[in-house]
C-alpha positions in Angstrom: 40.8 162.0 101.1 43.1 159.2 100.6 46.7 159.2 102.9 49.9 160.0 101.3 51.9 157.6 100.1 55.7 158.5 100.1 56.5 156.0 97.8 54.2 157.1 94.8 56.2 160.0 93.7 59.6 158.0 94.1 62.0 156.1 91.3 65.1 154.2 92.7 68.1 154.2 90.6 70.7 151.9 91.0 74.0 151.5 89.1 75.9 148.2 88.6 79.0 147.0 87.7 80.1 143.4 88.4 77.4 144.1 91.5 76.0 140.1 91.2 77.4 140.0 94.6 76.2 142.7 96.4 72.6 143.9 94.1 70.5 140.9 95.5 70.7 142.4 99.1 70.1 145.6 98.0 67.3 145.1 95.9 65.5 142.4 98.7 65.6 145.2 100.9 63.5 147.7 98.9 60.0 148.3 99.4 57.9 145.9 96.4 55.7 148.6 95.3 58.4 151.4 94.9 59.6 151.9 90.7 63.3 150.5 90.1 65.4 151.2 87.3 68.9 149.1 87.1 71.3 150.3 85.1 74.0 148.5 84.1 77.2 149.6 83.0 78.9 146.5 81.0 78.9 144.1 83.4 80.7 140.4 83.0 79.6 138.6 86.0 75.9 138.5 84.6 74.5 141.1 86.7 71.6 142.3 84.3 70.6 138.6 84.5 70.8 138.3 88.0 68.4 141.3 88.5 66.0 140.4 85.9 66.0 136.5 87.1 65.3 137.6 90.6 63.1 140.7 90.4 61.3 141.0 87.4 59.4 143.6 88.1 62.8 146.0 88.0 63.4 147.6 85.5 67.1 146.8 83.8 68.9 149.1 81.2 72.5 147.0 80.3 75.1 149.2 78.7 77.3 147.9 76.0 80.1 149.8 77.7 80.8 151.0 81.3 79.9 154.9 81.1 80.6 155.3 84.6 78.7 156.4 87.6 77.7 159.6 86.9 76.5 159.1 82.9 74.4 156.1 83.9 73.2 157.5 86.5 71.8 160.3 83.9 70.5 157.2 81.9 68.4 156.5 84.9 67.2 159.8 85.8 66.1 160.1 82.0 64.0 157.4 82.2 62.8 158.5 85.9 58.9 159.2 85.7 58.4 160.6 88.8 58.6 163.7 90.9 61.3 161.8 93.6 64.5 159.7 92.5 67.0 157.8 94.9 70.3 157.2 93.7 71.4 153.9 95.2 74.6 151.9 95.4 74.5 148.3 94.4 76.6 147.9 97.5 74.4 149.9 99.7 70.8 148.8 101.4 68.3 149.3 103.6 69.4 148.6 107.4 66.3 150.4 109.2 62.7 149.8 107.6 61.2 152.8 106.9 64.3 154.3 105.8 62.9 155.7 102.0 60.1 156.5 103.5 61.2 158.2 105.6 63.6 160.4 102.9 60.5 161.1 100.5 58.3 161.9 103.3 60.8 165.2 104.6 61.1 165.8 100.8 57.6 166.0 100.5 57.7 168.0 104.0 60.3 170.2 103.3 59.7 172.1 100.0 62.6 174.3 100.1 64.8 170.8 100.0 65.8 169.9 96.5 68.3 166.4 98.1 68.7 164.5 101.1 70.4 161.8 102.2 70.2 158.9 104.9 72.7 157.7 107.7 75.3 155.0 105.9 76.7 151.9 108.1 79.5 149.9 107.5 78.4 146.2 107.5 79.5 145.7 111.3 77.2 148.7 112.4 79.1 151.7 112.9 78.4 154.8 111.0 80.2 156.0 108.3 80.6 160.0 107.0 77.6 160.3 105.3 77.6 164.1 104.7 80.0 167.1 104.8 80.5 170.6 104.0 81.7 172.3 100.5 84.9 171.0 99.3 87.8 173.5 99.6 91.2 173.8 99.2 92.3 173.9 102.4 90.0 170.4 102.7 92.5 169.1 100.0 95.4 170.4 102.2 94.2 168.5 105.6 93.3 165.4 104.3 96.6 164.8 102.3 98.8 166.1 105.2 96.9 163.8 107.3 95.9 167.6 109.3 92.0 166.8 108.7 92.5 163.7 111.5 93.3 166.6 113.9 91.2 169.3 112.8 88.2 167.4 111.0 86.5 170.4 109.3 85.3 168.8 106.0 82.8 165.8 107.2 80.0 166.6 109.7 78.0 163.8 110.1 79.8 161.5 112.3 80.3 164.8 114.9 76.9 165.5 114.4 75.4 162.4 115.5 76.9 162.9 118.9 75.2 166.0 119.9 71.6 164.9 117.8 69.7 162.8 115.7 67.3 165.8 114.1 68.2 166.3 110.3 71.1 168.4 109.6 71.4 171.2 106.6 74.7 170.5 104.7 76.9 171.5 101.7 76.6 167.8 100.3 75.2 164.2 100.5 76.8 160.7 99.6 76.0 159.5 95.6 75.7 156.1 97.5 72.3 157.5 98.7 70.9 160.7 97.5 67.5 161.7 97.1 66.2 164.6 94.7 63.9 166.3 93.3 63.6 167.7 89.8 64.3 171.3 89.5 62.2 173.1 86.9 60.8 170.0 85.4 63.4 167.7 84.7 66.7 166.6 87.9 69.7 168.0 87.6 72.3 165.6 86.0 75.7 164.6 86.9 78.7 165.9 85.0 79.6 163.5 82.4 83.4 164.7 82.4 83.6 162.5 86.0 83.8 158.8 85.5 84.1 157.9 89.0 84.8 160.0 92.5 83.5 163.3 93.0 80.7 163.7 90.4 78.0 163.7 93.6 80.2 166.8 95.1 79.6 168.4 91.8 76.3 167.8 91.7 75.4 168.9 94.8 77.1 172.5 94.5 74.4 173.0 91.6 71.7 171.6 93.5 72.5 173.9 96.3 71.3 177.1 94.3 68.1 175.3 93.7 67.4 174.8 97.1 68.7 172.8 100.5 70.3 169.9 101.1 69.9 167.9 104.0 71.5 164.6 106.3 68.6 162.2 107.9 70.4 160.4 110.6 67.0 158.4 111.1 67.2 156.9 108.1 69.4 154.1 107.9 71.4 152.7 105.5 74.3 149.7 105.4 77.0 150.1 102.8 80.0 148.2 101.8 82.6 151.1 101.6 84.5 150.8 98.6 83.2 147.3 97.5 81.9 149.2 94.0 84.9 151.0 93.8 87.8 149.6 91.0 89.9 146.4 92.0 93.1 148.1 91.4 93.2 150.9 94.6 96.2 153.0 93.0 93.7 153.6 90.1 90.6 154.4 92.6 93.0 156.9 94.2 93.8 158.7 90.9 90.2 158.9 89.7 89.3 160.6 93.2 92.6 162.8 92.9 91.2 163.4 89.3 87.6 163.9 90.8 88.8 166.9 93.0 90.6 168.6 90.6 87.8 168.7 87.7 85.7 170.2 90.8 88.1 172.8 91.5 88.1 173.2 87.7 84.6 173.7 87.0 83.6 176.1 90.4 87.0 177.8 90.9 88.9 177.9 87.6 93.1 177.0 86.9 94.5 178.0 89.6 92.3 175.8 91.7 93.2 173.1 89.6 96.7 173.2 89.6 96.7 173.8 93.4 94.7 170.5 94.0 96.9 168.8 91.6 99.7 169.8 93.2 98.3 168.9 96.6 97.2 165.5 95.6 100.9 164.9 94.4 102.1 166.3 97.6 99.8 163.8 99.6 101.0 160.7 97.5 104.8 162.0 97.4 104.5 162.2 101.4 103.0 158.7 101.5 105.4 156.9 99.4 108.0 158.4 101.7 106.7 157.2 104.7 105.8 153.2 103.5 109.3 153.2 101.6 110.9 154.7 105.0 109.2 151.8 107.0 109.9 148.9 104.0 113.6 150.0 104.6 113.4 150.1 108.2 111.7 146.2 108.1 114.8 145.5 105.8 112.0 145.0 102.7 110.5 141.9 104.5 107.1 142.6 104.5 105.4 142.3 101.7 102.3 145.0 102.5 105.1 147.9 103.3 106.8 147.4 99.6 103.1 147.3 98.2 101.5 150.2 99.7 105.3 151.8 98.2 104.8 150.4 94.8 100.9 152.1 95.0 101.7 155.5 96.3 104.4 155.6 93.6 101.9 154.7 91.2 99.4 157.2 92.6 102.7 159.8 92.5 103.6 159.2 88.6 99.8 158.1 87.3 98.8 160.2 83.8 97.5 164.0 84.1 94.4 162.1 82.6 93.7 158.6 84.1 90.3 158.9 82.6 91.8 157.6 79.0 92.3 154.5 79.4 88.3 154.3 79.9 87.9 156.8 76.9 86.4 159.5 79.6 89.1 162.0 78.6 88.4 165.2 80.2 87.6 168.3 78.5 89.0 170.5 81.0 
């Protein structure tokens, strides 16, 4: 009887956007016989030709228009033939060999497990949160009070890895690397109402009453934090304010929204007030205390809808 192969059952999915920088790494560092979809979403640095130039034996889907992470993601998963598929970030690869097969094999292992996810690194080695528990309200509260610093009750991972390095059963797993598997026939797909921020959180809370989810510190992953994220950082704020509150929309209802609304602006208001405080107090002569101002002010004003500039108005 031949061996298993953890790889056969397995599709990688990668999404790109302006990733010519980043997607060579992260493809070299696949296994060569494992199926690759690339989707593109509207890139203008030439990634598509990048990919199909270097590997040609990846499959590349270009977008006319950027759909965002989650929708192209979907277009992925659609075309997906097998029973496994790895969401990948362009700016994300694989640091310890072994590391996919090492995800498909506990999938294959573990049958009450419908995701998993591997340890992340930033590029100088350290870990990175690669896992945490369900997003609440009160996790709104701590981390824009600056309160989750002292009482760190959302993320797991990082305290996690100092007790053990067993796998760990959690609420949710980072989009930059999440494995699944299809639930009744076809994998669950992100929420197209997300463009960017939060749509793996979503996911996951569906995914979690079709089975477990699980964090694989011994499978390693670098990552680039932020590197795929937009080039203006007021705006990737707002879509990850925006990304909280759709959540709390969908799973909780109106209230919830308008209590993380109101939280985000509370975070950004206390923000602007302490870089303004400390612009005034270096008599406005340093140029990154009136900037991170002039962002948190942004980020205080932006649109109930900072989706429409990218025609992904919400619907909720």
């Amino acid at each position: 009887m031949p061996a298993f192969h953890p790889l056969a059952k397995l599709t990688i999915i990668v999404v790109t956007y302006n990733s010519a920088e980043t997607i060579v790494r992260c493809l070299s560092s696949l296994p060569a016989d494992v199926d690759t979809i690339v989707v593109d979403n509207a890139s203008s640095d030439g990634t598509p030709e990048v990919v199909r130039e270097r590997f040609p034996q990846v499959r590349v889907i270009a977008s006319p228009k950027n759909l965002g992470f989650g929708a192209a993601n979907n277009v992925g998963l659609r075309q997906a033939p097998t029973d496994l598929a790895l969401l990948l970030n362009p700016d994300a690869w694989v640091e310890k060999p072994g590391s996919i097969e090492a995800l498909a094999g506990f999938m294959e292992n573990k049958h009450d497990a419908v995701a998993c996810g591997g340890m992340l690194r930033h590029p100088d080695g350290s870990p990175q949160e690669s896992a945490c528990r369900d997003l609440t309200l009160w996790a709104v509260f701590s981390e824009q009070t600056f309160l989750g610093k002292l009482f760190p009750t959302y993320w797991v991972s990082l305290r996690h890895l100092r007790r053990s390095s067993d796998p760990l059963r959690v609420s949710q797993v980072m989009g930059a690397c999440l494995l699944m598997r299809r639930v009744d026939g076809s994998f669950l797909k992100f929420d197209e109402r997300f463009f960017l921020y939060c749509e793996d959180t979503e996911l996951c809370a569906r995914l979690q009453d079709h089975g477990s989810i699980w964090y694989i510190p011994g499978a390693i992953f670098g990552h680039e934090l932020g590197s795929s994220s937009l080039t203006n950082r007021w705006q990737s704020i707002t879509f990850y304010n925006r990304g909280k509150e759709l959540y709390f929309a969908i799973h909780h209802g109106r209230a919830a929204l308008a209590t993380a609304w109101l939280l985000n602006r509370l975070g950004a208001a206390l923000r602007l007030g302490i870089w303004s405080l400390a612009s005034i107090l270096s008599l406005f002569l340093v140029p990154k205390l009136r900037a991170m101002a002039a962002m948190f002010a942004k980020v205080l004003f932006a649109s109930l809808d900072p989706y429409s500039r990218h025609n992904r108005a919400s619907r909720v």
